[in-house]
Backbone as a chain_set.jsonl record, in Angstrom:
{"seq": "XXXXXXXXXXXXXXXXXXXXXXXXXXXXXXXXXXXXXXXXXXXXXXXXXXXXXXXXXXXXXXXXXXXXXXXXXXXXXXXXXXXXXXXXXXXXXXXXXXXXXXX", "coords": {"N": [[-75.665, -102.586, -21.346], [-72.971, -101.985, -21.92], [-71.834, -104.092, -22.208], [-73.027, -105.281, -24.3], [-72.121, -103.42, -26.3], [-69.441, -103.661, -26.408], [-69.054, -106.588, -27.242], [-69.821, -106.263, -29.778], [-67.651, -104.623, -31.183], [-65.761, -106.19, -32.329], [-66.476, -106.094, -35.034], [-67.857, -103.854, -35.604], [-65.271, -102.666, -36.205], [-63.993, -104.328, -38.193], [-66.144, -103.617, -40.416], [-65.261, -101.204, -40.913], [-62.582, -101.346, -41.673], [-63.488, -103.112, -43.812], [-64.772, -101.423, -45.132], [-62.352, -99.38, -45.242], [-60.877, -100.755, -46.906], [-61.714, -101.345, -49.361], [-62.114, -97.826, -50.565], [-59.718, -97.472, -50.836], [-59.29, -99.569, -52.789], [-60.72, -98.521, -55.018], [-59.807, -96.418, -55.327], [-57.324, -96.479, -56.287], [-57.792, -97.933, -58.651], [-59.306, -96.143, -59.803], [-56.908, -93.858, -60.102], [-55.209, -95.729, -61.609], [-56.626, -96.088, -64.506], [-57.117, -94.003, -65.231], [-53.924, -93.231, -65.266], [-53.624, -94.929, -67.703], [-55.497, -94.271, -69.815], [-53.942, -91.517, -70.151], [-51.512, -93.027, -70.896], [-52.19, -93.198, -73.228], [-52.15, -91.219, -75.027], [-50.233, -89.834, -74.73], [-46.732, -90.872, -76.179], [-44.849, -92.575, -74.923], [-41.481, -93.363, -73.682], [-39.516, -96.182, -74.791], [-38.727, -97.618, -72.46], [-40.552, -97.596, -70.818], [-42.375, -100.37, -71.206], [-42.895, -102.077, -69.673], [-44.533, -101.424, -67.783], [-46.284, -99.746, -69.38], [-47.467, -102.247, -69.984], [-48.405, -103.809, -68.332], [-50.146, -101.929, -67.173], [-52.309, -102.176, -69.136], [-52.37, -105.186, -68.928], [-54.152, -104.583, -66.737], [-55.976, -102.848, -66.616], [-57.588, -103.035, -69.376], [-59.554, -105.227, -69.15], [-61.398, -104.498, -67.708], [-62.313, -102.256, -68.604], [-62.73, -102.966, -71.479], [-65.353, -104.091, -70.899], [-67.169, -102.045, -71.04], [-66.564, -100.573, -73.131], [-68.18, -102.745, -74.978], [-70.21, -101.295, -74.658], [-70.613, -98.755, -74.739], [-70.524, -96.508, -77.125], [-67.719, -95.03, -79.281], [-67.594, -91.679, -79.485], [-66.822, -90.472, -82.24], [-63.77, -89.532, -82.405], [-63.658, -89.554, -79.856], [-63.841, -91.766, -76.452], [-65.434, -92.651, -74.54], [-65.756, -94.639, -72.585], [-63.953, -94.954, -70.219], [-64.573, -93.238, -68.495], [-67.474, -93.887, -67.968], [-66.558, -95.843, -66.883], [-65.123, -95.417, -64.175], [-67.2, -93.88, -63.144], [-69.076, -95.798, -62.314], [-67.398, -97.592, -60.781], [-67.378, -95.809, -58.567], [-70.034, -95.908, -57.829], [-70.037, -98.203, -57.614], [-68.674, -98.191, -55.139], [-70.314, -97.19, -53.792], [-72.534, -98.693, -53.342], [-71.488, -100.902, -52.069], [-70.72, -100.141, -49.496], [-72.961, -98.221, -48.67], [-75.455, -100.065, -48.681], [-74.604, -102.622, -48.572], [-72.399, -103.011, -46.251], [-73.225, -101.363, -44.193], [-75.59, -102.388, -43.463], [-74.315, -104.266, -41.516], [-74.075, -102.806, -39.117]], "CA": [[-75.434, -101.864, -22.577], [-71.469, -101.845, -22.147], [-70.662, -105.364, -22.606], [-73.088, -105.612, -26.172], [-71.212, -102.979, -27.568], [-67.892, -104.643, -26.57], [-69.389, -107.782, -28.241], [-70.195, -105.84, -31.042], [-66.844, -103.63, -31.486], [-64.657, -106.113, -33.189], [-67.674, -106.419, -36.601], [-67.583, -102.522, -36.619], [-64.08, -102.718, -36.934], [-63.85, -105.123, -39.612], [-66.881, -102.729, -41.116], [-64.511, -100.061, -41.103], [-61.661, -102.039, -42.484], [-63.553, -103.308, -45.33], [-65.001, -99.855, -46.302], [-61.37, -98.471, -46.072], [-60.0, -101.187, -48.43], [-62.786, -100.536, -50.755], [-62.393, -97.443, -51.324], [-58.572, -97.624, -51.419], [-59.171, -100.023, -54.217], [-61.442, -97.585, -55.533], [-59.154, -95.35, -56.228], [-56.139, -97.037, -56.87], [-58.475, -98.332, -59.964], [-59.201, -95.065, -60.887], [-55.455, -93.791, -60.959], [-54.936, -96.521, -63.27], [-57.678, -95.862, -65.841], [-56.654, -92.273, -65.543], [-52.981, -93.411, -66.238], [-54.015, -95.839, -68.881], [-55.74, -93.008, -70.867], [-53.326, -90.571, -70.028], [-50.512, -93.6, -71.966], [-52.782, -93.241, -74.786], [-52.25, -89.68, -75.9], [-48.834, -89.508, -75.006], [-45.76, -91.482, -76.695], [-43.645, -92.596, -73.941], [-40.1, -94.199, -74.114], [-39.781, -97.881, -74.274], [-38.107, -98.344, -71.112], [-42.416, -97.888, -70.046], [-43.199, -100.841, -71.576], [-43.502, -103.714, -69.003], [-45.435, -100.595, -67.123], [-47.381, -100.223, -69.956], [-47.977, -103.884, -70.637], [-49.065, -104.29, -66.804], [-51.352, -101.225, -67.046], [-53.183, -102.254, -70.063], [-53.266, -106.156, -68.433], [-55.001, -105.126, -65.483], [-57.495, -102.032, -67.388], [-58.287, -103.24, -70.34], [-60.563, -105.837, -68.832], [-62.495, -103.54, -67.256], [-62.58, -101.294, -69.704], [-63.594, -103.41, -72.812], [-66.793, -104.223, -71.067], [-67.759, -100.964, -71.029], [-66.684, -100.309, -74.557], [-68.781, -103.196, -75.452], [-71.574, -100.975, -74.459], [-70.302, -97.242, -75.011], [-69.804, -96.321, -78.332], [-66.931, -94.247, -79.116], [-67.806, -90.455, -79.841], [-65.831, -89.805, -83.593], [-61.979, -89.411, -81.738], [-63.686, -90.05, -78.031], [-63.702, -92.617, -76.172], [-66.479, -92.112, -72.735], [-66.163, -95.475, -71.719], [-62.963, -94.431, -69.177], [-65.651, -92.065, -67.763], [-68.54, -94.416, -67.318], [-66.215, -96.992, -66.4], [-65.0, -95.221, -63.638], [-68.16, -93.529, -62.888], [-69.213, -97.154, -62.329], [-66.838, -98.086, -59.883], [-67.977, -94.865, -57.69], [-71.592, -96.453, -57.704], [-70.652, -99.763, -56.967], [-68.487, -98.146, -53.643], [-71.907, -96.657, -53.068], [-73.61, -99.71, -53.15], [-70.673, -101.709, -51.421], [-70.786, -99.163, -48.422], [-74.231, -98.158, -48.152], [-75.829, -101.185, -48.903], [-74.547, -104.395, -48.141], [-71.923, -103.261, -45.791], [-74.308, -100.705, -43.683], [-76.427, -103.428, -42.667], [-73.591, -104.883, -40.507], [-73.437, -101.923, -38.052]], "C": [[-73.947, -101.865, -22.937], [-71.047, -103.142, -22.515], [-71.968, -105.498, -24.07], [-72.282, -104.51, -26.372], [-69.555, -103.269, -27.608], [-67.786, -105.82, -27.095], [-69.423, -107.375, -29.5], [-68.516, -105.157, -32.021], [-65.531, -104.815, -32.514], [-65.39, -106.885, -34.842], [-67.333, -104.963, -36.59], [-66.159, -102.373, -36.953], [-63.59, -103.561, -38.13], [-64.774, -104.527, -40.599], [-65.968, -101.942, -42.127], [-63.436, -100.461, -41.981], [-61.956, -102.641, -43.647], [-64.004, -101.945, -46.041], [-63.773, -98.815, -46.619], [-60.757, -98.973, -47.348], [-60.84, -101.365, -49.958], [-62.686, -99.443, -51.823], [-61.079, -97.168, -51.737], [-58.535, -98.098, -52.639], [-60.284, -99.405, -55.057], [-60.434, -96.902, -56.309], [-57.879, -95.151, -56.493], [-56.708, -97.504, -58.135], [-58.388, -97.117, -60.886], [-58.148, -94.537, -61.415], [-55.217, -94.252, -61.962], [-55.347, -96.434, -64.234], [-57.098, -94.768, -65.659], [-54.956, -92.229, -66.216], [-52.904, -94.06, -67.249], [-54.24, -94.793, -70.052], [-54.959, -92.004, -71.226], [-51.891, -91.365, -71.392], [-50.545, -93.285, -73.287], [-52.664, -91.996, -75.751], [-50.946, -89.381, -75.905], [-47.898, -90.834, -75.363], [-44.961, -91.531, -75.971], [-42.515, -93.348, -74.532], [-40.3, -95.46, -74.451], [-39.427, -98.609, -73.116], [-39.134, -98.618, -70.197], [-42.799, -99.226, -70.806], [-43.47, -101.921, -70.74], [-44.665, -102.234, -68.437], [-46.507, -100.527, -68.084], [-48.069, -101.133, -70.146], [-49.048, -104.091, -69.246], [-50.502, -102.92, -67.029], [-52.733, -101.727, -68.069], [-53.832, -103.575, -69.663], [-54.143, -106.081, -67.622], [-56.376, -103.746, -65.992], [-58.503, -102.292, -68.377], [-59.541, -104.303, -70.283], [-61.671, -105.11, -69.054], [-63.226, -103.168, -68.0], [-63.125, -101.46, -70.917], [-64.461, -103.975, -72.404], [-67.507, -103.214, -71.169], [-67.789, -100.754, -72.385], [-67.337, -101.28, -75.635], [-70.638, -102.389, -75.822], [-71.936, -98.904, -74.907], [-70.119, -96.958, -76.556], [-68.869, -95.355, -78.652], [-67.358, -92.595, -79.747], [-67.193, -90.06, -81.088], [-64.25, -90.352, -82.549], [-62.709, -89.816, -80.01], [-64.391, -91.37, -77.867], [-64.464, -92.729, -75.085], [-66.309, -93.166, -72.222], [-65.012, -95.708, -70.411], [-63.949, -94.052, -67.926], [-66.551, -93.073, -67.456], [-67.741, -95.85, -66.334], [-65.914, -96.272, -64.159], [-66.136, -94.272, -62.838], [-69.166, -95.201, -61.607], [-68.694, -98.067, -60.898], [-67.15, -97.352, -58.341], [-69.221, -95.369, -57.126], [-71.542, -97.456, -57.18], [-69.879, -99.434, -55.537], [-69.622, -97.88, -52.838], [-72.609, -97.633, -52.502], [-72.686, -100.927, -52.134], [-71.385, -100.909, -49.771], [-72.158, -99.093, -47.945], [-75.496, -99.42, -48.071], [-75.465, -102.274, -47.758], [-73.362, -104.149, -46.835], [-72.511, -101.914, -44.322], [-75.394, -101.521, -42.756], [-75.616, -104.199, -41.589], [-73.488, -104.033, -38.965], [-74.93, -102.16, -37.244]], "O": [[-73.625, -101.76, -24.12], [-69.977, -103.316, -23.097], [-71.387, -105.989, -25.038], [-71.271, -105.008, -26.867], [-68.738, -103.136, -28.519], [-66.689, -106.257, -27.444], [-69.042, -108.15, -30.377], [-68.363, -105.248, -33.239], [-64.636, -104.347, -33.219], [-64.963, -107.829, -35.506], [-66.544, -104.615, -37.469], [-65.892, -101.92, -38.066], [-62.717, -103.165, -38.902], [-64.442, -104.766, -41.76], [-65.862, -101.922, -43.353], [-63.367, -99.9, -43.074], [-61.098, -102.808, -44.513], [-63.693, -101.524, -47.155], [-63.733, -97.928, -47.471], [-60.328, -98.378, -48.337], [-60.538, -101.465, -51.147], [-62.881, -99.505, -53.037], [-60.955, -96.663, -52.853], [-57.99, -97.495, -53.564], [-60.693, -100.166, -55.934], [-60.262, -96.83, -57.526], [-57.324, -94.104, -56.827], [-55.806, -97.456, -58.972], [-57.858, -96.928, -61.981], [-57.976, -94.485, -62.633], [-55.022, -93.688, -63.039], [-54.584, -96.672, -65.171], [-56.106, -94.81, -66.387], [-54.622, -91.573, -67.204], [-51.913, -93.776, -67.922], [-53.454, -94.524, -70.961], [-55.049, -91.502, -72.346], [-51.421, -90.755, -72.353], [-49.686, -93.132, -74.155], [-53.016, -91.89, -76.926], [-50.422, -88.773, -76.839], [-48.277, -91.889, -74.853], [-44.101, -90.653, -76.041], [-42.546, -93.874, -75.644], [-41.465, -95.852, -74.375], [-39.678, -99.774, -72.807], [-39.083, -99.364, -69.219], [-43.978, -99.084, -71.129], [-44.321, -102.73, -71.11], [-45.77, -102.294, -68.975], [-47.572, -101.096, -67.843], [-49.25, -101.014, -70.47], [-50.223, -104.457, -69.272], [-51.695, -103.224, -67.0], [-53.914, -101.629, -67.736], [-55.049, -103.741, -69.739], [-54.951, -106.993, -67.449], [-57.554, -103.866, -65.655], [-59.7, -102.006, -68.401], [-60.408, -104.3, -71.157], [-62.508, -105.008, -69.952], [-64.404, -103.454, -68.212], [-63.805, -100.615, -71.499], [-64.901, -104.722, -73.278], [-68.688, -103.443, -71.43], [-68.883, -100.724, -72.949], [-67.26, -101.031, -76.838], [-71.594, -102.624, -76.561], [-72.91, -98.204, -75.185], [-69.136, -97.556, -76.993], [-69.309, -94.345, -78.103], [-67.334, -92.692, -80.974], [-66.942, -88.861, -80.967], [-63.965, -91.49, -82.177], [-62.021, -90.371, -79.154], [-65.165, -91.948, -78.629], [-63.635, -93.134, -74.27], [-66.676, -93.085, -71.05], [-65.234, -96.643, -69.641], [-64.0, -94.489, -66.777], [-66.431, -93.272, -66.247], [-68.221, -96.557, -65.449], [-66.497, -96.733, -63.177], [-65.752, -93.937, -61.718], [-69.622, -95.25, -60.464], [-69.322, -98.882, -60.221], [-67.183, -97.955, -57.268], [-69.417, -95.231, -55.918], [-72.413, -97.914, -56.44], [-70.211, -100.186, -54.621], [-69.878, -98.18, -51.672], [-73.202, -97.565, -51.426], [-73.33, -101.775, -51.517], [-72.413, -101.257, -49.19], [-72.549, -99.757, -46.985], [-76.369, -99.374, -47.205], [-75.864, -102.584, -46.636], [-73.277, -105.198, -46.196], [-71.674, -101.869, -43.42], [-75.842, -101.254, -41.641], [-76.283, -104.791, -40.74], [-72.973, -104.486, -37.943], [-75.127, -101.641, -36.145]]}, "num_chains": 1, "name": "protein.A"}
């Protein structure tokens, strides 16, 4: 029983290591959509604008597939919210799923 799980121990560690950088990039995503939206209401300097430019290259992807599918509320905008809703579901499904079956 001691030498399989010493055969086994360096897959749960690479388990572990992909479900931390998962959800790291989980929620380094979300920050960003959260500062993305957050750009949008407020009028920053210009000295933000490569920051802006970079936030909007790497969200707006995302984000205008969702708003292909969201429609905007009058003044709102939900597809932030489902987008990132979205990304929660697919750690779900990363994690419990497909990376669950390795252990």
């Amino acid at each position: 029983m001691g030498a399989a799980f010493l055969r086994s121990w360096p897959l749960l560690d690479a388990v572990s290591a992909a479900q931390s950088f998962v959800a790291v990039f989980i929620w380094v995503y979300t920050i960003l959509i959260l500062v993305l939206v957050l750009s949008s209401w407020v009028k920053l300097p210009y000295s933000f604008n490569p920051v802006l430019r970079f936030l909007h290259d790497v969200g707006d992807p995302y984000l205008g597939f969702f708003r292909r599918f969201v429609p905007p509320l009058g003044a709102f905008d939900l597809s932030p919210m489902v987008a990132v809703i979205a990304l929660y579901a697919l750690q779900r499904i990363v994690n419990d799923v497909i990376l669950a079956r390795l252990h």
